[in-house]
Every structure is written in structure tokens, then in C-alpha cells.
C-alpha positions in Angstrom: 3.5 -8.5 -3.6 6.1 -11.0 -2.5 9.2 -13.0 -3.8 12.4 -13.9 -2.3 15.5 -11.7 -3.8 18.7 -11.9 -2.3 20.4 -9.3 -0.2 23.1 -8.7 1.7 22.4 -8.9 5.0 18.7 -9.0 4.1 15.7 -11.1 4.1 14.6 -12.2 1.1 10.8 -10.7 1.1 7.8 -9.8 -1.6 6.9 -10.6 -4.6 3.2 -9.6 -6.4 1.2 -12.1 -7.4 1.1 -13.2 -10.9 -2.9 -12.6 -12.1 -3.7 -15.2 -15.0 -7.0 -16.9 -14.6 -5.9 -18.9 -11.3 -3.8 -16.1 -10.6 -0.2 -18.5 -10.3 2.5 -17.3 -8.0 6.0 -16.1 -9.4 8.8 -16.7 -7.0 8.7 -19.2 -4.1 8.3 -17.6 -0.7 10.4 -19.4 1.6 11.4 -19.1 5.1 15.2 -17.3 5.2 17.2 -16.7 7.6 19.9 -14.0 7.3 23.1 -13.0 9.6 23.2 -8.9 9.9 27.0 -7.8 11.2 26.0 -4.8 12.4 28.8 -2.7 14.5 30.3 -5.8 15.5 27.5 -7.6 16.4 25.1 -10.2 14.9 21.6 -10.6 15.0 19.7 -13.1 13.7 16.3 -13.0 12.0 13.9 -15.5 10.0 11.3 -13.7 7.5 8.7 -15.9 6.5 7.0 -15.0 2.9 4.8 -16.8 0.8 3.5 -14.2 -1.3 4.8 -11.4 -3.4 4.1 -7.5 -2.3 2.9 -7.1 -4.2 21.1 7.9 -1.0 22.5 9.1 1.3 19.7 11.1 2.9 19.2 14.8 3.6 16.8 17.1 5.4 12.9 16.9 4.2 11.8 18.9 1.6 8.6 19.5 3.2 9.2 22.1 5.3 7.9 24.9 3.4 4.3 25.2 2.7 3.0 24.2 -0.2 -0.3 25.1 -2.0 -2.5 22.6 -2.9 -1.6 20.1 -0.4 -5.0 20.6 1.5 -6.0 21.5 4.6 -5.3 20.5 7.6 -8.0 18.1 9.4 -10.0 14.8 8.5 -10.6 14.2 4.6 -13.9 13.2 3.1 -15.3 12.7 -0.4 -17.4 14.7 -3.0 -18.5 12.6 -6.5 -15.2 11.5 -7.7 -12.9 13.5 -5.8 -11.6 13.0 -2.5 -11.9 16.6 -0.3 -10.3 18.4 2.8 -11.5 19.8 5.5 -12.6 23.2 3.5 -13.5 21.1 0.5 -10.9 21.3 -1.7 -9.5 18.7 -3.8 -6.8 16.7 -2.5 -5.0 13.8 -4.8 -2.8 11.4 -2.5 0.9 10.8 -4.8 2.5 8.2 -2.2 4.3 5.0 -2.0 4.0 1.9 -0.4 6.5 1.0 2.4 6.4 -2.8 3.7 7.4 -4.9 5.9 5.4 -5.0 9.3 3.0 -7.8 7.6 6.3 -10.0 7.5 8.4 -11.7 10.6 10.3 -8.6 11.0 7.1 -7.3 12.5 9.0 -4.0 11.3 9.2 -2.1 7.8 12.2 -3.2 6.1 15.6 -1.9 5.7 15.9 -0.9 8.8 18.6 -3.5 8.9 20.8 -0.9 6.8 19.3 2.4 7.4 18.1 4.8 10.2 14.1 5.0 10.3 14.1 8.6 10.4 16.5 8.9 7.6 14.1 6.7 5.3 11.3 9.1 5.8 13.5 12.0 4.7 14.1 10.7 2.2 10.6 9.5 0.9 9.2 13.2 1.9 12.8 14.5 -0.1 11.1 12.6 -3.0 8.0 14.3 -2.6 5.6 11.3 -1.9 2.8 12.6 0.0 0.9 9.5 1.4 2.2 6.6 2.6 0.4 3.4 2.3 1.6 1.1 5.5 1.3 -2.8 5.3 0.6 -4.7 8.9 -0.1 -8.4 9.5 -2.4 -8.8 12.6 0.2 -10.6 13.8 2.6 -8.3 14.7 -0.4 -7.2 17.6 0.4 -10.5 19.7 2.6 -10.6 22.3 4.7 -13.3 20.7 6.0 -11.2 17.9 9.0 -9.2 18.3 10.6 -6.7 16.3 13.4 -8.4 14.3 15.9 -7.6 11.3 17.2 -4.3 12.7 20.3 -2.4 13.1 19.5 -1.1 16.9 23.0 0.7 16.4 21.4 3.0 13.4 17.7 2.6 15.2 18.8 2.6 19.0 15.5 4.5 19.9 13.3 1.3 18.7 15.3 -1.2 20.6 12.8 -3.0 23.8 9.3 -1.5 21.2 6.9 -3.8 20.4 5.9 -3.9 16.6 3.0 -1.7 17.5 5.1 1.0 19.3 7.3 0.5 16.4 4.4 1.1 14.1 3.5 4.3 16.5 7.1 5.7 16.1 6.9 5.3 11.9 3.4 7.2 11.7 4.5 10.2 13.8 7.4 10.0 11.7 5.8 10.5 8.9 2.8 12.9 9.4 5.4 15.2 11.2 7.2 15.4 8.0 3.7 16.1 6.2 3.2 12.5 4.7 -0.7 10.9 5.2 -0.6 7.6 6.3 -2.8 4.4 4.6 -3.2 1.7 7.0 -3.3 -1.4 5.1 -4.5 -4.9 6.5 -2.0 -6.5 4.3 -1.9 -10.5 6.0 -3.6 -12.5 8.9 0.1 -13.3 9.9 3.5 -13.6 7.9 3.3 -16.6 6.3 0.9 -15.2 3.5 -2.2 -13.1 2.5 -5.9 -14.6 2.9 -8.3 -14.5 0.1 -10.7 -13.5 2.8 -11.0 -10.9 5.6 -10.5 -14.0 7.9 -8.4 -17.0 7.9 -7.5 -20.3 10.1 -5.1 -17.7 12.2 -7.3 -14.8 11.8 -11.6 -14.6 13.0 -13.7 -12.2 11.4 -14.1 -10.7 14.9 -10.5 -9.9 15.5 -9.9 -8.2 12.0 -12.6 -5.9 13.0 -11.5 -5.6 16.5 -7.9 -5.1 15.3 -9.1 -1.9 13.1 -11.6 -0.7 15.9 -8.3 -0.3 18.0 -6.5 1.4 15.2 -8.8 4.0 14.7 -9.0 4.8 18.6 -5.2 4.6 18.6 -4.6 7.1 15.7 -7.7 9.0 16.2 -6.2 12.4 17.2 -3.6 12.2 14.3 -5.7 14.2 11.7 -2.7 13.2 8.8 -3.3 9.3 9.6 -6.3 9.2 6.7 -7.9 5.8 6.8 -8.0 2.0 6.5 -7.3 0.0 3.5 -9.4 -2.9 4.9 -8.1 -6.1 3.5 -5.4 -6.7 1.0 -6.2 -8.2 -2.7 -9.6 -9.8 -1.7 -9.6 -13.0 -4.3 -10.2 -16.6 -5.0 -13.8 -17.1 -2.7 -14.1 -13.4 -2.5 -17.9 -12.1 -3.7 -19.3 -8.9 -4.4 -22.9 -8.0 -3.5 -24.1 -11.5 -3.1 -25.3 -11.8 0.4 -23.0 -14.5 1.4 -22.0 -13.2 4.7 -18.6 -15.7 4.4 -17.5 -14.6 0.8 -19.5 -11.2 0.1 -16.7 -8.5 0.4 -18.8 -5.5 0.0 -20.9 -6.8 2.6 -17.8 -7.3 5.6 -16.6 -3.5 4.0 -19.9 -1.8 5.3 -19.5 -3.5 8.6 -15.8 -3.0 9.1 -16.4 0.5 7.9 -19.6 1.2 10.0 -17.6 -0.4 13.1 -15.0 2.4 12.4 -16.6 5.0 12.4 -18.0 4.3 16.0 -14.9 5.5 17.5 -13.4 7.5 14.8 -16.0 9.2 12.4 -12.8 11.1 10.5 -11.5 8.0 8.7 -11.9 7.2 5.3 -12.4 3.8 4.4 -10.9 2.1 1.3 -12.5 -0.8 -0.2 -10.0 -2.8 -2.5 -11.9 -4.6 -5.3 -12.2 -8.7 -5.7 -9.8 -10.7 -8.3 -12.8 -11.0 -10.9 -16.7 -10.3 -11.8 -19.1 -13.3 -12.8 -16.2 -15.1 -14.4 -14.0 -12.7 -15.6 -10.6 -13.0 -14.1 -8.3 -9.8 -13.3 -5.7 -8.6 -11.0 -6.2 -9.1 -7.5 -7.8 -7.0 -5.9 -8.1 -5.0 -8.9 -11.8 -6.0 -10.3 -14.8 -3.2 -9.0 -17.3 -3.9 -11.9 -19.3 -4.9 -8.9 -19.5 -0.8 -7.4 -21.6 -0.4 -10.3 -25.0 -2.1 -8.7 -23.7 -3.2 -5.1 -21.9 0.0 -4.2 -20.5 0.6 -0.1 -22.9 2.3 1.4 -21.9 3.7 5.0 -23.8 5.3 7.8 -21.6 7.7 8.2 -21.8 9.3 4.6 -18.7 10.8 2.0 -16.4 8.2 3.8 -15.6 5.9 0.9 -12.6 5.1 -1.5 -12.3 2.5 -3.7 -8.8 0.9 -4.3 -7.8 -1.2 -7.0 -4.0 -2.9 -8.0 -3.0 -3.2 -11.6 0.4 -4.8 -12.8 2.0 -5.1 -15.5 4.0 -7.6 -17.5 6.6 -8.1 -15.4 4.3 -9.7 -13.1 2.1 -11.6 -15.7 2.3 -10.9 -19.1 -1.4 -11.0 -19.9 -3.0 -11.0 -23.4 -3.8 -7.2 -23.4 0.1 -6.5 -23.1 0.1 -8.6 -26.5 -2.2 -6.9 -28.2 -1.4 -4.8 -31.8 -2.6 -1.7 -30.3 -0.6 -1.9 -27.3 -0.7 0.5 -25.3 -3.8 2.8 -26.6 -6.0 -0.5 -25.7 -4.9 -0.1 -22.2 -7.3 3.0 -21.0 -10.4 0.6 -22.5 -9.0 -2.0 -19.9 -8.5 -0.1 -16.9 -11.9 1.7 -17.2 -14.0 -1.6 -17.4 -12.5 -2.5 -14.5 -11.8 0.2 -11.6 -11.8 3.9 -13.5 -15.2 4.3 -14.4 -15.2 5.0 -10.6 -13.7 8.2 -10.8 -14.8 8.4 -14.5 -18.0 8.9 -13.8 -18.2 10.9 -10.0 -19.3 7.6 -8.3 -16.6 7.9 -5.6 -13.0 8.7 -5.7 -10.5 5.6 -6.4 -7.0 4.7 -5.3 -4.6 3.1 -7.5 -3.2 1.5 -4.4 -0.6 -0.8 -6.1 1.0 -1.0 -9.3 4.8 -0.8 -10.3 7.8 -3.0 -12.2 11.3 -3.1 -12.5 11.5 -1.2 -15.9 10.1 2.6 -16.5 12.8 3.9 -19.2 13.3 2.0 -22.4 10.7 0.6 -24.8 10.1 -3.1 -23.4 6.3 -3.4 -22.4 6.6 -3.3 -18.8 8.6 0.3 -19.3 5.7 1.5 -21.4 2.8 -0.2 -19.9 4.2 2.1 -16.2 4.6 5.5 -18.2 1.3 5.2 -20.3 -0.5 4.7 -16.6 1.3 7.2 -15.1 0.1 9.4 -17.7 -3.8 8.0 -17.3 -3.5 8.6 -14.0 -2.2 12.5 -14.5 -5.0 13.2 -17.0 -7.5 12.1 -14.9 -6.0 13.3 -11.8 -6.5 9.8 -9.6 -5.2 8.9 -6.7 -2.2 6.5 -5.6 0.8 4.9 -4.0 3.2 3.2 -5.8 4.3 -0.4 -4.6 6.8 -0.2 -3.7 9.8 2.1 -1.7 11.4 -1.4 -0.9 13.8 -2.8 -3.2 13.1 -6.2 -2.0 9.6 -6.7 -3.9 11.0 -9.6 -6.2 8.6 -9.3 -9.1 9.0 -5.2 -9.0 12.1 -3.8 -6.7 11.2 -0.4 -5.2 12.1 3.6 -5.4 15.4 2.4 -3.8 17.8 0.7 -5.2 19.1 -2.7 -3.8 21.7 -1.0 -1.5 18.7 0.6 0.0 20.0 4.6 -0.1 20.1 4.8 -4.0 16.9 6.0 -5.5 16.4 4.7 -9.0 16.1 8.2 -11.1 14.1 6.8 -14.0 11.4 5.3 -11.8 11.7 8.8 -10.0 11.5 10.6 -13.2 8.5 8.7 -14.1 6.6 9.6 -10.6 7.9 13.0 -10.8 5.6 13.8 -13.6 2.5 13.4 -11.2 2.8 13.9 -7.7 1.1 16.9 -5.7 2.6 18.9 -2.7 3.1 17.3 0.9 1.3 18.9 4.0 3.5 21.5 6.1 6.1 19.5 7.9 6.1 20.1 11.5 8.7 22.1 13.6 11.6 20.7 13.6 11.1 18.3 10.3 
């Protein structure tokens, strides 16, 4: 999700993409450069975007041990559900928090806020996963870490984005939170409709994750790779095209994983349509149904879909005369059947809008898939903590500190227990 929305002392970031047959973009993502006064000092920073992402903080709540968060170690999968390390059910209730995939190379509002603070206030909320965004930009030498206060965030000041990105995943398992990676871009300028791109090969995407799951390998509360944002437009499924067929570069990226780290689960999003149906991107996995990921290493695979609602395109269904009991029809053609019928277990790994209280259709389209969700007890992170997602603003507010309490009191009715926190968290 990307558009621009103006700030103070911001960047203007994400905005989702609007679905519709061609899938059309709302907001334009424009190149903006803001001025920070930050402790009498300015630094200037330049945020590239051309696509839409998609309180005053006290201690974590996680500190006391909760039951049912699951056990400690690597996570696998049984049928429909995913499973810890004694096999007990575990159901991820997390958030998305972006910002690396953009030319901040960092997440956002750091510009206003202390890092740490942030995550205690997303554990205080009682998110328990925590899906990350990355461009594989942000690995090359030539990005650096931009759009922060280093008065609030002096410890981050001379980090490269990936030590950054190494600071923000301690951070957060310490405080019991699982981490997501998600290849989100190639670079900051937009996402790809493929794995590769003109800035990105095929061989560094897979190199890029090979190096992630080495780096976090001993981190037992980092969970997996969400392999490539929104797959779409040339994307196949099951096809055999090694350029276009998606479920074919998933079983290698997956199988290349698990050659260094056999604890990761792999999420595979789904494609923007199936034969010529047109959906959400990334939100289409009719194709699972006879062209499944099959791994070497075995229980390793989650399916992830996105689903938006009105706010982002206002697409027939939200029109319909039984809207919203047509809406469980919808989202089980497409990606629940999944967990439906025990193939695998499925993310919801994006899905949000500005409204949750009131009776427009975006507010009831968000509460009657919260509900789906609850009954059927699948997994997901909400996009998005940042306020600066254009089409669907975030948990915080736009001074970055206030929650929004009716979005809270809508993800409050399903969300399951964080892991312990760590001493002193």
C-alpha cells in the first residue's frame, strides 16, 4: 500500500493499490522531500513512493506469561493450522510496520518517536507478530538511513539500514513479538509484479533471503519469509513458465531457505487473478487448489493473501443487496478455502481502511472480516501501524503516538497472547 499524505515533518509515503480489473492506482506517488526541526537541528530526507502500502507510550504488556501464545522454538504447520514447537496451535494477531522498502531505508516515524518506544507500544496493544516490509535496496552500500530524529534514536545514528533492521527485530522478539520478513520492493521507487525487476535479478532476491535466514537463524521468534509482495500483472500460477510462474520461484526460494535455515516458514502470497478473473493483488490462491507449494523440507508452508475494502476500490461485491452476508462466499473462492478445508494454514497478511465504527461500507466490510476471521480462527497482520498509508492510515493516529480506539476496539476482539517478553522488556 502506498499514497502520498501530508505530515508534519513527514514524508508523504503508502498508499494500497486500488484492485479493479487493471488494478488502477489511487494517489500519485511522488518524490517528497521534507525538513525535520528536530532539537534545533534539520535534516533533510527524500522518500521516493510510487505505490500505496498497501500515545504517549508506557512499559510492555508482555511481560507476564501468557497461555496460549506457544512455545518457544521454530513453528511449523499441521492441515490448516499453523503449530509450535510441542504442536500446539498458534494464530499470529500482528500488524504491519513499514518503511524500510522506502528511501528512509528505516521504518517510519522514527522522525517523531523513539524506536523502542514504538514497540512498546505495539506489544501494549497486544499485537503479537509483526510483519516487516524491506526493499532489497536498503542492502546496498549506497543507501543510508534517512528521516530520523537521532536526538530520540541516538543509538541508530552511523547503522546501516540492515543494522537498523537488526536493532528493530531484537526489539521486537525481546518484547515477545514474531517477526514476518516481507520482500515488499526491488528498491523504493515501487513494487515489481515479479520476484525480479530491471533493478532487481532473480538471483539476488534469492541470495538476499538466503542471507536473511543465516542472519536471523538463531532468533527462534523471527518466523519466516513473506517472499514477494502482491505478485500481479505477468504473475502465473502452476504454469511452468519459469519467468512468470509464481508457485514455481516459491518452491525454489523456499527450498533455497531451508538450506541454511530449516526452521523458517515460508509464506507464499497469492497472484492478482486466476484464468481471467481479476482480484486483489496478491490476494487470488484458487491456483493452491491443483498446483499447491510443495517443499523438500515438509509442514513449512503458509499461504498469504490481501483483501481491501472499499476505501481502496469500491468493487461490485461492496454494492451488492446482500452486503455484507455475500462477503464470506467471496473470500472463500478466493484464499479461505485454504484453511477451510486443512490444506495449509493462511495469513491474511494485509487488509485495513480508514473507517471501522459507523455504518459506511468500508466500517462494516472491516468488522464483518474481523469477525470471519475470529470464527475461523485465521491468521493475520493488519496493514497497517503507520498512519501514513494514504488509502488506509494505521493503528496510530497522524501525530504518530495516538492509537485510534475504534480500530483498536475492532482488533481487540481477536488477537491471541504475545510470547514471554524477555528480562528487562
Amino acid at each position: 500500500m502506498n499514497s502520498p499524505m501530508d505530515q508534519n515533518n513527514a514524508p508523504t509515503t503508502e498508499t494500497k493499490r486500488a484492485p479493479r480489473s487493471q488494478r488502477l492506482r489511487f494517489g500519485i506517488a511522488a518524490a517528497v522531500v521534507a525538513a525535520a526541526a528536530v532539537g534545533g537541528t534539520v535534516t533533510a530526507f527524500a522518500v521516493n513512493n510510487t505505490d500505496g502500502q498497501s500515545a504517549t507510550t508506557t512499559s510492555s504488556a508482555a511481560g507476564a506469561k501468557a497461555t496460549g501464545a506457544g512455545a518457544e522454538g521454530p513453528l511449523s504447520t499441521k492441515k490448516g493450522d499453523i503449530v509450535d514447537s510441542d504442536g500446539k496451535k498458534v494464530v499470529l494477531t500482528g500488524v504491519n510496520w513499514f518503511g524500510f522498502e522506502t528511501g528512509t531505508y528505516a521504518p517510519h516515524g522514527l522522525w517523531t518517536r523513539n524506536w523502542e518506544s514504538m514497540l512498546d507500544q505495539m506489544a501494549k496493544q497486544g499485537f503479537n507478530t509483526m510483519r516487516l516490509p524491506y526493499a532489497n535496496e536498503m542492502f546496498k552500500s549506497s543507501a543510508k538511513p534517512n528521516g530520523i530524529d537521532w536526538h530520540k534514536n541516538p543509538d541508530l545514528k552511523g547503522l546501516t539500514p540492515q543494522q537498523i533492521m537488526d536493532k528493530i527485530v531484537k526489539g521486537a522478539t525481546d518484547r515477545g513479538i514474531r517477526v514476518i520478513l516481507d520482500q515488499h520492493r526491488p528498491d523504493q521507487y515501487g513494487q515489481s509484479e515479479l520476484w525480479y525487476s530491471q533493478s532487481l535479478t532473480e538471483k539476488q532476491w534469492l541470495d538476499d533471503w538466503v542471507k536473511l535466514a543465516k542472519r536471523y537463524k538463531n532468533n527462534d521468534r523471527v518466523i519466516g519469509a513473506d517472499l514477494h509482495n502482491e505478485p500481479r500483472g505477468q504473475a502465473t500460477w502452476g504454469d511452468g513458465n519459469p519467468k512468470t510462474d509464481w508457485q514455481l520461484a516459491a518452491t525454489k526460494a523456499g527450498d533455497a531457505i531451508h538450506k541454511v535455515n530449516k526452521n523458517w516458514l515460508i509464506f507464499v502470497e497469492g497472484t492478482d487473478r486466476h484464468k481471467n478473473e481479476q482480484f486483489w493483488w496478491g490476494g487470488d490462491l484458487q491456483g493452491v487448489k491443483k498446483h499447491p507449494v510443495k517443499l523438500k523440507e515438509p509442514n513449512k508452508v503458509v499461504y498469504s493473501a490481501h483483501d481491501y475494502g472499499p476505501g481502496v476500490y469500491n468493487q461490485n461485491w461492496f454494492m451488492a443487496k446482500d452486503f455484507p452476508k455475500n462477503m464470506p462466499a467471496i473470500w472463500e473462492k478466493h484464499w479461505a478455502y485454504i484453511k477451510k478445508q486443512n490444506i495449509a494454514p493462511l495469513l491474511l497478511g494485509e487488509f485495513g481502511g480508514k473507517k471501522t465504527a459507523g455504518k459506511s461500507s468500508e466500517a462494516v466490510w472491516q468488522n464483518a472480516l474481523m469477525d470471519y476471521l475470529k470464527k475461523h480462527q485465521i491468521s493475520y497482520t493488519y496493514w497497517t501501524w503507520n498512519p501514513d498509508s494514504g488509502d488506509t492510515g494505521g493503528v496510530l493516529k497522524n501525530d504518530w503516538k495516538t492509537i485510534d480506539k475504534n480500530k483498536m476496539k475492532m482488533l481487540a476482539k481477536y488477537q491471541t497472547p504475545l510470547l514471554e517478553a524477555k528480562k528487562g522488556k
